[in-house]
N, C-alpha and C positions, 0 to 999 in steps of 0.2 A: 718182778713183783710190782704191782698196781699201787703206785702212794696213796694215802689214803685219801688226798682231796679231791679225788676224783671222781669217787661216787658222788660225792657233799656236792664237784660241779654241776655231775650230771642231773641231778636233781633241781640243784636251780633253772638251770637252762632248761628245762621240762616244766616247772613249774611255772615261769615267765612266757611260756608258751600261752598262757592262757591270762588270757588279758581283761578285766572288770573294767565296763565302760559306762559312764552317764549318759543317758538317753535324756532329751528334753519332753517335757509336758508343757505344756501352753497354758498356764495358769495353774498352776499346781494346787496354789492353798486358796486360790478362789478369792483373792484379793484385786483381780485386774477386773473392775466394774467400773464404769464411766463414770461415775459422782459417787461419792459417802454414801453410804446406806446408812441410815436414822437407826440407833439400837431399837432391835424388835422387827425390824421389815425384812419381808424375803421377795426375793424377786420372782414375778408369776413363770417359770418356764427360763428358757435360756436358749439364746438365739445365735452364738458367738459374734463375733466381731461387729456383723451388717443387720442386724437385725435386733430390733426396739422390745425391750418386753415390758410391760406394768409392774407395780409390787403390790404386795399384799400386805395388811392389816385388817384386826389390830392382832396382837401376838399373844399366846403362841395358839389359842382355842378359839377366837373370836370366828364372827362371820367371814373374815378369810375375803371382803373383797376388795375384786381388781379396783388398784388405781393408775389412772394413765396419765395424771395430770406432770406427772416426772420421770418418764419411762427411761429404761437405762439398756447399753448391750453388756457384756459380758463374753470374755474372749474365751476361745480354746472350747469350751463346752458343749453340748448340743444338748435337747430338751425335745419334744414336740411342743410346738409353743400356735398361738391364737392369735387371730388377726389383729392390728393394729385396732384400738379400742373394744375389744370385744370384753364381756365380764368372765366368760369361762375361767375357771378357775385348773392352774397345771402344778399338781403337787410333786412338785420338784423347784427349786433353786438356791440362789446363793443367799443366805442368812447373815445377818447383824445379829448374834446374840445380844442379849441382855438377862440384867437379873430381874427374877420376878418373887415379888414380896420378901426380898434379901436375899434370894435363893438363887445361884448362878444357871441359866439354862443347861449351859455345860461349861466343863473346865478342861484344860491343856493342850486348847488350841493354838493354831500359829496363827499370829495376826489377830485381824478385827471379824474375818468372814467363815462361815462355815458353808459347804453342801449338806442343802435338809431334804430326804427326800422320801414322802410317802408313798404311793401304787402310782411309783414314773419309772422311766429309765433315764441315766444320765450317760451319755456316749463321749468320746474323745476320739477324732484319726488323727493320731505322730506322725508324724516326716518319717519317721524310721524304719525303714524297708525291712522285711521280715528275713531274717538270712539263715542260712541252713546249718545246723547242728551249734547252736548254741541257745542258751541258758539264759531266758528273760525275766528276770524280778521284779515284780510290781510291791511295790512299801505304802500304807494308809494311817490315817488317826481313821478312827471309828468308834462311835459313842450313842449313847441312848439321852437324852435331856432324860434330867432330874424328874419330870413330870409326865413322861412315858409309861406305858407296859413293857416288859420284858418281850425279845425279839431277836434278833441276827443280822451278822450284815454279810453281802454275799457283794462281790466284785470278780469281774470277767478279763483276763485277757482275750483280744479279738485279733482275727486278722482281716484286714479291710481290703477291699477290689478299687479299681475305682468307677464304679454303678451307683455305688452307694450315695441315698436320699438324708439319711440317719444315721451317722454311726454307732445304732446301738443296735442288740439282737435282735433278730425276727424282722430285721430289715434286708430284704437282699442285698448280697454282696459281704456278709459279716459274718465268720465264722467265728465258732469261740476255739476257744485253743486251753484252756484250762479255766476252771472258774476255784476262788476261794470264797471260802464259807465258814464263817467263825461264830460263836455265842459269843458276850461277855463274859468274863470271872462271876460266878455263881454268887461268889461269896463276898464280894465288892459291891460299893452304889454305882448305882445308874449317875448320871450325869459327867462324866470322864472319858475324852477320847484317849485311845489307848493306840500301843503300837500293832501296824499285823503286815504280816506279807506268807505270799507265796508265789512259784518259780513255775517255768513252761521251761521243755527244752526239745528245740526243735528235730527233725530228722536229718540225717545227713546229708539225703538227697529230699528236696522240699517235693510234695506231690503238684503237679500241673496247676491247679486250682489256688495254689498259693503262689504262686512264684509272680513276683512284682505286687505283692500285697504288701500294706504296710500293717505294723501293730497298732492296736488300737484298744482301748479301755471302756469298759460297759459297768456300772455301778448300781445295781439294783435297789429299790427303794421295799416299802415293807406290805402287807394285807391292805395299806390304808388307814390304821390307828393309830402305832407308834411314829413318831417322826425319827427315821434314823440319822445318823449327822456323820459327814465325813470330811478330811481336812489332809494338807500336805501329803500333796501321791510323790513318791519318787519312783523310778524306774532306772535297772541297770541290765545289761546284757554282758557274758564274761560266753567268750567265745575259744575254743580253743584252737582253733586256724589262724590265731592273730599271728603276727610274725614275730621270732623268738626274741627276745632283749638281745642286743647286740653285745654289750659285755660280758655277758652271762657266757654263752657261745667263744666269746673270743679267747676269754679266760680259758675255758674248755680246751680250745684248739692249743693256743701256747703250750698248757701242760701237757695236752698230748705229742705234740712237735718236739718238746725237751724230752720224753720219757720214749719218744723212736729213737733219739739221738744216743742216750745213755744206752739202748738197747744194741743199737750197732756199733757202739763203743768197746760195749761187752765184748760183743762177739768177734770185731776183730786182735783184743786182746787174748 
């Protein structure tokens, strides 16, 4: 007869097989910029680490032009971004909200900063090597400012080569690997980042073209009208190749070891 904790082990030991792990993002909530941003300024574009970009004012409708006189980098990010002094304007970057006429641009963000991004693309490449048959979750705030039209926000898992100019789509070397696509609550106001996610899971055996790519993140911006805002990416991977919890298992074995014991106890009585 089978005690009964042995199904109960077997089940743990199967379910610790499969292991939820943190992955890093490089600036996740869009707080790592080189100086304060003044409430109301967004950064023209985003250059990570080595590269300068202007900001823009005044906020959030104004003429929108470049200033260079305090240009700033911004890590982890990428943008298609404009020569050092140029006025072209890149609707996309890192935002200082503020209120306007009492009225919050948005609310429930982390920190001081948000991603505002109009007809851009905003790209990320992880460290994080792309591995085969597991389970990637990308987590966002996403919100519409109180003073928008109605809109959507759409963000991409990607897998990146190392070719790549841009880690964003339509850049060679960037494959998407799933994209989410969410509305707002209908029935809710605009100005509130809210939570969203969704999940890639890879194949067992990765196809040629991926294998040594790493993951990578592409966060679409809107027609050009709405400014959409985004805020705190997390990113987790739960793999079930991970190797089993050792106590889970061990426990396993002992009871099975006692219950051979009892077994040929039996039998030579």
């Amino acid at each position: 007869m089978i005690p009964r904790s042995i199904p109960a082990l077997v089940a743990l030991a199967a379910a610790s097989s499969a292991q939820v792990q943190s992955l890093p993002i490089d600036n996740p909530g869009f707080e790592a910029v080189s100086r304060v941003l003044v409430g109301g300024e967004q950064t023209n574009g985003i250059g990570g680490d080595s590269l300068l970009v202007g900001t823009r004012e005044p906020f959030p409708f104004g003429s929108g032009q470049v200033d260079w006189s305090s240009p700033v980098t911004v890590s982890g990010w990428r943008t298609w971004v404009v020569p050092l002094g140029s006025a072209n304007q890149v609707l996309a970057g890192v935002l200082r909200p503020t209120d306007l006429g009492g009225t919050p641009f948005v609310t429930g963000l982390e920190g001081d900063n948000v991603l505002a991004v109009q007809a851009a693309l905003v790209g990320q490449e992880t460290t994080t090597l792309l591995q085969p048959d597991t389970t990637y979750t990308l987590g966002f705030l996403a919100g519409i400012s109180s003073f928008d039209s109605d809109y959507f926000f759409a963000v991409s898992l990607t897998a990146i080569d190392d070719t790549v100019v841009l880690p964003v789509e339509g850049d060679s070397g960037v494959t998407r690997l799933a994209l989410g696509s969410f509305f707002p609550p209908s029935n809710q106001p605009d100005g509130i980042l809210r939570r969203y996610e969704f999940s890639y899971t890879s194949p067992e055996v990765l196809p040629s073209e991926l294998v040594g790519a790493r993951v990578g993140i592409c966060v679409f911006g809107s027609d050009g009208i709405p400014r959409v805002v985004y805020d705190d990416f997390t990113l987790t991977a739960t793999s079930t190749r991970a190797v089993p919890a050792t106590r889970a298992w061990g426990a396993l074995a002992l009871v099975l070891w006692i219950l051979a014991g009892s077994v040929a106890v039996s039998k030579r009585s």
